[in-house]
C-alpha positions in Angstrom: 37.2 82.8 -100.5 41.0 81.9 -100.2 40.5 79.5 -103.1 39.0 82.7 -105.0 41.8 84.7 -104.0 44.5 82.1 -105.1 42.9 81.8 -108.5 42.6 85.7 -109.0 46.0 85.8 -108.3 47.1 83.6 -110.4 45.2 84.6 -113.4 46.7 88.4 -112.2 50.6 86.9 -112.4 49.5 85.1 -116.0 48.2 88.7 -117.1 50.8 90.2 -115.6 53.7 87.9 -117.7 52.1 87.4 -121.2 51.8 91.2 -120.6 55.4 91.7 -120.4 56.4 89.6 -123.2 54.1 92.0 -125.1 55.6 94.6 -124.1 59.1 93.3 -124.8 58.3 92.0 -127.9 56.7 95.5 -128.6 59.7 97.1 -127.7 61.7 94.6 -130.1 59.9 95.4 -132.8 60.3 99.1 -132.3 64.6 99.2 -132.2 66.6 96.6 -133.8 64.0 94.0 -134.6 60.7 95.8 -136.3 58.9 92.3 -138.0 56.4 90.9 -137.1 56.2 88.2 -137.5 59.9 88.7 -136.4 63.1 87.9 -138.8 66.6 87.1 -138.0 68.9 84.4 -136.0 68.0 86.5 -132.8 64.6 85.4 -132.6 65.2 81.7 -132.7 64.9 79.6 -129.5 66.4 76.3 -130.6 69.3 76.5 -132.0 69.0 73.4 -133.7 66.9 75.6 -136.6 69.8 77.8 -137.5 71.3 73.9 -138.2 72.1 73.2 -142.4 73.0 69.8 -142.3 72.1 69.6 -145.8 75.2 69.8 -148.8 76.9 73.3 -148.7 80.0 74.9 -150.4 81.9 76.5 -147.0 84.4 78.4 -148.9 81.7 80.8 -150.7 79.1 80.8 -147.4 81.9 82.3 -145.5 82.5 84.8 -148.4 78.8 86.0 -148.1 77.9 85.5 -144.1 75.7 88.2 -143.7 73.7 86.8 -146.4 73.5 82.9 -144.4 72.7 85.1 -141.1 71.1 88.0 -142.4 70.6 90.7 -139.2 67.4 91.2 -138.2 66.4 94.1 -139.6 66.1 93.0 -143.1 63.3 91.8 -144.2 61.5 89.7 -147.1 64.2 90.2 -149.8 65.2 92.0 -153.2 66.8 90.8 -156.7 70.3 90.0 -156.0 72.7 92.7 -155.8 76.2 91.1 -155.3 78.0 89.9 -158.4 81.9 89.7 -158.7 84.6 89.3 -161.2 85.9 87.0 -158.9 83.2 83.8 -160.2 83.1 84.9 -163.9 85.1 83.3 -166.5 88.3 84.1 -168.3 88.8 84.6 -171.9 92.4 84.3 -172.0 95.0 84.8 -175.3 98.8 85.3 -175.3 99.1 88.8 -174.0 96.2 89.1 -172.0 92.4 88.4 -170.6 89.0 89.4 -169.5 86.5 88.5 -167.8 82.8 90.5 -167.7 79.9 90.8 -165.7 77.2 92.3 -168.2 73.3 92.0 -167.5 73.5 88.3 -168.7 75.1 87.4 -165.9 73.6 90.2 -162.9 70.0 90.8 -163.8 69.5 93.8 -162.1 72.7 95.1 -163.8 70.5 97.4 -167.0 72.3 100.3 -167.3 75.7 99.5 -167.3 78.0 96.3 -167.7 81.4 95.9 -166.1 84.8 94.4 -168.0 88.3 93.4 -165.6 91.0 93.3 -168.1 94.5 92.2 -167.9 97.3 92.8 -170.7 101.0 91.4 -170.1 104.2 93.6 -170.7 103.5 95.0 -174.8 100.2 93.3 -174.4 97.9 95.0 -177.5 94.3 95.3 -177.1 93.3 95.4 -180.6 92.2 98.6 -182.5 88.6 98.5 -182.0 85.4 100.7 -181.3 82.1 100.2 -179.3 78.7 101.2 -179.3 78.4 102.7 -176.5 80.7 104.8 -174.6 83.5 103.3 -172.4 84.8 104.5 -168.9 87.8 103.1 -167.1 90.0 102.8 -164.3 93.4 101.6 -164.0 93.9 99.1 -160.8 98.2 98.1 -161.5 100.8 99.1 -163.4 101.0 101.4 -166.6 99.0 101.3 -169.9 99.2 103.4 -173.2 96.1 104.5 -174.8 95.5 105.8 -178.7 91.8 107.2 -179.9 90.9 109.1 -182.7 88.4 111.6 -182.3 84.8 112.3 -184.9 87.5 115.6 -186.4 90.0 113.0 -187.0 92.5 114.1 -184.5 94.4 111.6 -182.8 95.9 111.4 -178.9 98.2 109.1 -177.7 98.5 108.6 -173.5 99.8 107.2 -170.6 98.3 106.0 -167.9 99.1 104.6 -164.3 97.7 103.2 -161.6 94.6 104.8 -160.2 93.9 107.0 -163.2 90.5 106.9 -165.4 90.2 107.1 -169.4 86.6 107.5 -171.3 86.4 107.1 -174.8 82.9 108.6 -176.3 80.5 105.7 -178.1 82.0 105.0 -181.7 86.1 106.2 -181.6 88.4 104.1 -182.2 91.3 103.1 -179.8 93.9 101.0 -178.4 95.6 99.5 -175.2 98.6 98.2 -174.9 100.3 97.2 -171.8 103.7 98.8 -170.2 106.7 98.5 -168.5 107.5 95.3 -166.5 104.4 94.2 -165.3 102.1 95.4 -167.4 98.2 96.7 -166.8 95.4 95.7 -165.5 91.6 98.2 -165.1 87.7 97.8 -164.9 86.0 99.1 -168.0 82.5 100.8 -167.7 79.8 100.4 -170.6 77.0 102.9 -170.3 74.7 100.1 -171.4 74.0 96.5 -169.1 73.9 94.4 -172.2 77.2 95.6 -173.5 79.8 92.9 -174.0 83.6 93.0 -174.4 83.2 90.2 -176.7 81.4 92.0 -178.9 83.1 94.8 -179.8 84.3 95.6 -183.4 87.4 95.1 -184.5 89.8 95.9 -187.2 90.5 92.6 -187.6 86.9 91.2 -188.1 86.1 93.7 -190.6 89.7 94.1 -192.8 88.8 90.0 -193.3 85.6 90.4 -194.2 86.2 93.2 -196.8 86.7 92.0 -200.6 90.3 92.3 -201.3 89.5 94.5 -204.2 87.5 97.4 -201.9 90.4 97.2 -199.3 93.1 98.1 -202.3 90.7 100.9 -203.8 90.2 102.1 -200.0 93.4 101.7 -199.0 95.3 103.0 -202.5 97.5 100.2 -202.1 98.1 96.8 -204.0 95.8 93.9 -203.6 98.9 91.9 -202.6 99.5 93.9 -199.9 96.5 92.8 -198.0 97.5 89.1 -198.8 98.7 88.7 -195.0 96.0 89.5 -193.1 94.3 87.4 -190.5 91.7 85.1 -190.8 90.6 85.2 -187.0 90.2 88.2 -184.7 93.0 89.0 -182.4 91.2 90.9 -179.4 94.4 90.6 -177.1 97.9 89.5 -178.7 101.2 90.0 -177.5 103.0 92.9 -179.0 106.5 94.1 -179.0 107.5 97.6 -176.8 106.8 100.4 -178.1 108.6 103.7 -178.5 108.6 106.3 -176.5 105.1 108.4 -176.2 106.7 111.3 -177.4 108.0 109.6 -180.8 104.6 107.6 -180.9 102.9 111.2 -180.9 104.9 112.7 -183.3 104.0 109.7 -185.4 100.1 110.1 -185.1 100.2 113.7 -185.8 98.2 115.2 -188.9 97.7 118.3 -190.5 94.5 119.2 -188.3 97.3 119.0 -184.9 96.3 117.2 -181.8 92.7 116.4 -180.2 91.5 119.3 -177.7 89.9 116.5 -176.3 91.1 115.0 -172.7 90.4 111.5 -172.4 92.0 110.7 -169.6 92.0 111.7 -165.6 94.1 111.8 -162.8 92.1 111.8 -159.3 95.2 111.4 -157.2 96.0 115.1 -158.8 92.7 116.2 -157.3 91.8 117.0 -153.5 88.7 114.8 -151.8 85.8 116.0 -152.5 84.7 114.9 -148.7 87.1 113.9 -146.5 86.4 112.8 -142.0 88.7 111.1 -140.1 86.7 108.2 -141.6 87.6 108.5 -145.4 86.9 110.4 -148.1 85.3 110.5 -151.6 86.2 111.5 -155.1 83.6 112.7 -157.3 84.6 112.7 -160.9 82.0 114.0 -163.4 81.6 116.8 -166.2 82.5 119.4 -163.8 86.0 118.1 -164.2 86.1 115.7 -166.4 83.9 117.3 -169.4 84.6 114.1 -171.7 82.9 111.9 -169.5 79.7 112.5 -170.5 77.4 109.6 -169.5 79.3 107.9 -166.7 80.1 109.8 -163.4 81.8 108.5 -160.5 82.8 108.6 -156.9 86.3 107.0 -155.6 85.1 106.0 -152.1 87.6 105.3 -149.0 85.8 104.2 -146.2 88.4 103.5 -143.1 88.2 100.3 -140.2 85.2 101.1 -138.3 83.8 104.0 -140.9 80.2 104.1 -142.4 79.1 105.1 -146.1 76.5 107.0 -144.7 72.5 106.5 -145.2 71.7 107.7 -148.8 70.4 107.6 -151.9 71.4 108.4 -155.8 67.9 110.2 -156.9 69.3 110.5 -160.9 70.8 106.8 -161.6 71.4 103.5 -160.8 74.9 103.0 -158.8 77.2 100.2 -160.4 80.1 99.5 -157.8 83.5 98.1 -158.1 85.1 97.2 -154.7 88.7 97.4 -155.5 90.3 97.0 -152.3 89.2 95.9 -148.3 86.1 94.1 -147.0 82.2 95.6 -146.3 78.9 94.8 -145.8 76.3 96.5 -147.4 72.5 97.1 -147.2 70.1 98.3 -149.2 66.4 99.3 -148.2 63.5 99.4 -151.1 59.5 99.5 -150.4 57.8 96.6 -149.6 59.1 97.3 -146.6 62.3 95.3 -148.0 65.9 95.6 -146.6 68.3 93.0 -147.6 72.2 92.8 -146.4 75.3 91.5 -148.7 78.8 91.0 -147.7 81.4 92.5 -150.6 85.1 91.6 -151.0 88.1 93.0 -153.3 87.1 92.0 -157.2 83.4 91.7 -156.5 80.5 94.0 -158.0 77.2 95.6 -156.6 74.8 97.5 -158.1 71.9 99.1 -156.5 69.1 100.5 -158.4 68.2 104.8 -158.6 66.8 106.3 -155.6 67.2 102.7 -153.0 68.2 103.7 -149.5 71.8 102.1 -148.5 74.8 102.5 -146.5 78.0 100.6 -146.3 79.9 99.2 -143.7 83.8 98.8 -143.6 83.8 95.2 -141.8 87.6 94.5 -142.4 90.7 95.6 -140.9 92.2 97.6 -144.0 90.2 100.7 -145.5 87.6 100.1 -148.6 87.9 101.2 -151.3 85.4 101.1 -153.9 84.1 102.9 -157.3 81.1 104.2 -157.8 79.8 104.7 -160.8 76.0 106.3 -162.5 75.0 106.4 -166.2 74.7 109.7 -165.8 76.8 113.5 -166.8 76.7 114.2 -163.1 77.0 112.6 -159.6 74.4 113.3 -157.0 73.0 112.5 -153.6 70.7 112.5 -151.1 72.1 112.0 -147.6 69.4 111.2 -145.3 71.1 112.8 -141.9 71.1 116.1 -144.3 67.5 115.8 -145.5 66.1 115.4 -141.8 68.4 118.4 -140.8 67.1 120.3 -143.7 63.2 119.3 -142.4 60.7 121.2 -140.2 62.2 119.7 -136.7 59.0 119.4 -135.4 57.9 117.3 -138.0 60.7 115.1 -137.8 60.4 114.3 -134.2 56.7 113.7 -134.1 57.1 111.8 -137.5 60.1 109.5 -135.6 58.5 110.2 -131.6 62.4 111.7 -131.0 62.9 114.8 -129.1 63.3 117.9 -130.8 66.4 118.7 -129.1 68.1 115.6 -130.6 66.8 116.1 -133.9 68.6 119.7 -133.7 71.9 117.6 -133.1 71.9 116.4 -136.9 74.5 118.1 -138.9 73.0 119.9 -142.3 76.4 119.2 -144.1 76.8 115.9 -145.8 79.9 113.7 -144.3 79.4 111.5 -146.8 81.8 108.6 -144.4 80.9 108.3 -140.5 82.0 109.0 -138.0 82.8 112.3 -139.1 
């Protein structure tokens, strides 16, 4: 009988253990840790698997940590979201350079391609057009634009740090760099395959004209087209040029100036959102009217503050981290959740209606663009949506009491903590 005994309890102390480890691994899997079978560095026992002995570049791992130790809430894995400027290469001639990151490069990148430029003091961008539509924003120093508009009215304009231009697929323009240090922005194609190197030029097409059709176009002498240049010139060095105001006396015609504003100034503009954890921009047809496929956000997102849960339900979101250090993840079906780390120059793109939130990981505030092929910006904030839901629902559909769900502002912060 006391043998019995000993044996029952035994068995009962067994029970009772792989019991608790159920229940804690239950518990895991509810908060913090939902896999099974589990993911993440947490749930590894010997360190000696976390080990990479194996050849590794060190530099660019600690670049991207979270995605070497990913935490354990993500799960199985998406197409690749990060990209940067930062690896891509240079095309560089005397007065300038660019480098691109078009769909070639960042798969999931298909509807819209991204171009950092650079032009030196009187640095000239050729006269050029695209075929599709370009948006921009100016990161340093000061840069003069010229476009032509489809009623043949020209505008001529400066532009400074932290202001946008958008030129309509098809008119012709210009950049030139000013002042002493010249410019430097991130153009914005409304199309992922689009190419700066592409583009078509003045140059390209005056060579490739019979001398004969450029007099009778031009009403000028065949000699007179004797000079021109063989090879493209994309980005040459220019001399200064006059003043804007003498430049747009120059351009003027008969028909006056273009009605049309092509270029924006969101430091004239109050936040659209603003906490004590940053704000947001929103540029779109509402005030810009010209910018009619790409709208924007300009994001701050201070130490410690969240880009809250949310989604983008009318277009894919092409980023450009301009300044600071994050972390962010994005959540698809599957389930998948997969989290990147993002740095100053780089690129991330997340694709229409994905759940994802950003993290400020650094010590200086983000800031980033945000920008959707699209006339308008919008976006779901998932704090607002379950404010804005039957509360009942939403605690029995999350087992949360009522009373908290109640707690849950129905205005959208847009940056946390509010």
């Amino acid at each position: 009988m006391r043998e019995f005994s000993r044996r029952n309890i035994l068995a009962a102390t067994t029970v009772v253990g792989v019991t608790t480890a159920i229940s804690a691994a239950a518990s895991a899997a509810q908060l913090g840790n939902p896999d099974r079978p589990p993911e993440g560095a947490a749930n590894v026992a010997n360190p000696k698997a976390l080990a990479e002995p194996g050849p590794q570049n060190p530099n660019l791992a600690r670049q991207l940590p979270s995605a070497g130790s990913p935490p354990p809430t993500d799960v199985n894995g998406m197409p690749m979201f990060w990209s940067s400027f930062n690896i891509m290469h240079k095309r560089i001639q005397d007065g300038g350079w660019a480098r691109q990151v078009t769909q070639s490069d960042f798969q999931i990148s298909e509807d819209v391609s991204g171009v950092n430029m650079r032009l030196g003091p009187g640095g000239v961008r050729e006269l050029h057009w695209h075929q599709q539509a370009e948006w921009a924003v100016m990161t340093d120093g000061k840069c003069r634009l010229t476009v032509l508009d489809g009623d043949g009215r020209a505008a001529v304009r400066d532009v400074n740090a932290g202001d946008l231009w958008y030129f309509p697929a098809g008119l012709p323009h210009s950049l030139q760099g000013l002042g002493p240090s010249g410019a430097e922005f991130a153009l914005v194609f409304d199309n992922g395959r689009a190419s700066e190197y592409n583009t078509l030029l003045l140059t390209d097409w005056v060579a490739h004209t019979p001398p004969k059709v450029l007099a009778e176009n031009f009403n000028l002498p065949v000699s007179a087209f004797q000079p021109i240049p063989v090879d493209d010139r994309w980005i040459y060095q220019g001399s200064e040029p006059p003043p804007l105001a003498q430049v747009q006396r120059e351009v003027a015609s008969s028909l006056g100036p273009s009605d049309i504003e092509f270029t924006f100034s969101p430091s004239a503009m109050a936040p659209t959102r603003q906490t004590r954890s940053g704000s947001v921009k929103i540029v779109d047809t509402r005030n810009f009217p010209v910018s009619a496929t790409i709208a924007a956000a300009i994001v701050t997102i201070k130490p410690g503050g969240l880009r809250e849960l949310h989604w983008h339900p009318n277009a894919d979101e092409w980023q450009y981290w301009v300044q600071g250090t994050g972390r962010m993840t994005v959540f698809n079906t599957g389930p998948a959740a997969m989290t990147l780390d993002f740095h100053a120059g780089d690129v991330g793109y997340v694709k229409k209606s994905l759940g994802h939130y950003i993290e400020n990981t650094g010590s200086t505030d983000v800031v980033m663009v945000e920008t959707f092929k699209s006339d308008r910006f919008a976006e779901v904030s998932l704090a607002q949506w379950l404010a804005c839901s039957p509360r009942q629902m939403v605690a029995e559909t999350l087992k949360m009491d009522p009373r908290l769900i109640e707690q849950i502002s129905k205005s959208r912060p847009d940056i946390v903590p509010a």
